[in-house]
Structures are given as structure tokens and as C-alpha cells.
C-alpha positions in Angstrom: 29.5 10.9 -76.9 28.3 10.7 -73.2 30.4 11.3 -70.5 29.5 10.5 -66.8 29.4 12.9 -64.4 32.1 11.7 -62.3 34.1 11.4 -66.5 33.3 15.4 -67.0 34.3 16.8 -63.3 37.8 14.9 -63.9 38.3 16.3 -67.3 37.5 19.5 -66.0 39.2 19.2 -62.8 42.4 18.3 -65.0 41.6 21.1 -67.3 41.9 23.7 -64.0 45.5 22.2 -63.4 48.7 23.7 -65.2 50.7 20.7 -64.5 48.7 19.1 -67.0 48.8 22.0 -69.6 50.6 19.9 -72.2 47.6 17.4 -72.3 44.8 20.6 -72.2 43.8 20.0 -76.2 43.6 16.6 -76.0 41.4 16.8 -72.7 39.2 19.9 -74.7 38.5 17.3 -77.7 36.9 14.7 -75.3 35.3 17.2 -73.5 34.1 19.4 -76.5 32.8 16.1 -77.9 30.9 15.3 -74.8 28.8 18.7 -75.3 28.1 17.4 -78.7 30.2 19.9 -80.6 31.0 18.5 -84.0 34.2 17.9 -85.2 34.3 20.6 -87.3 33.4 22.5 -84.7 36.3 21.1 -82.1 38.6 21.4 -85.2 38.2 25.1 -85.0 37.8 26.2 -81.6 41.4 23.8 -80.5 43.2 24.6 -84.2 43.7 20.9 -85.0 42.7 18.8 -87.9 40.2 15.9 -88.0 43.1 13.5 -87.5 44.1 14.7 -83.7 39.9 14.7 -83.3 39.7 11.4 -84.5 42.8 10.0 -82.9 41.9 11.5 -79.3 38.5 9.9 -79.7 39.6 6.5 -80.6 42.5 6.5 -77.8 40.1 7.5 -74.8 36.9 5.4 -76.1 39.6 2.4 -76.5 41.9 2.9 -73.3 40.3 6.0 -71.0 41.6 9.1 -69.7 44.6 7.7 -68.7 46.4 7.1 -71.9 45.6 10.6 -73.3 47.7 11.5 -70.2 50.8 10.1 -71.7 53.7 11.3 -73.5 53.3 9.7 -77.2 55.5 12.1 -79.3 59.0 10.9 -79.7 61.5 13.6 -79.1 65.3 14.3 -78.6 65.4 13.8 -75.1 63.0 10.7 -75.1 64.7 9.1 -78.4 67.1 6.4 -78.1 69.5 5.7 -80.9 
């Protein structure tokens, strides 16, 4: 996966910010994959299964940085009943 150079100094820009700690794993997978690191590979560095790999992928090749930036988990305080 090729990044751009202006792609890789935002995701590592981002990845020097703690106000966007909660999206650091997602923004390691497209970053990891970028330096050609397999999936197996990511899988172990970051902890996660193939799934998240996958599902990371597919969300920034399909929409861009900007939706792995999102809240997608549905929680307590986010639910509505």
C-alpha cells in the first residue's frame, strides 16, 4: 500500500498527538501497511486480529483518513433506546 508523502506526515503527525490516542491503532495499521509490514506482522506488533487489519484497510482505501477518525463503536453514553 503506498502512501504519499503529504498521507505519511499526517498519519504521523496525528500519531504525535494524544488527543487523538483513541484512534492511535487504527492510524498504526495504515501506517504499518504503508511500510509494507504484512498483516501478520501488524496483527502482532498492535495485538489485533486480521479483522480490525482488514476492516481499517478497507475503511481508509474506501473513505480516507477521515473516517478512521470517527467514533464507530456504539456505547452507553452514545446508545439511544
Amino acid at each position: 500500500m503506498k502512501l504519499t508523502n503529504e498521507e505519511t506526515q499526517k498519519i504521523e503527525q496525528l500519531l504525535r498527538d494524544s488527543s487523538y490516542a483513541k484512534y492511535h491503532k487504527r492510524l498504526q495499521i495504515i501506517y504499518f501497511r504503508s511500510k509494507e509490514k504484512s498483516y501478520k506482522e501488524i496483527m502482532d506488533l498492535l495485538d489485533c486480529n486480521k479483522t480490525t487489519v482488514w476492516r481499517n484497510l478497507k475503511k481508509y482505501k474506501e473513505s480516507g483518513l477521515e473516517v478512521l477518525l470517527q467514533e464507530t463503536h456504539v456505547t452507553k453514553k452514545n446508545k439511544h433506546f
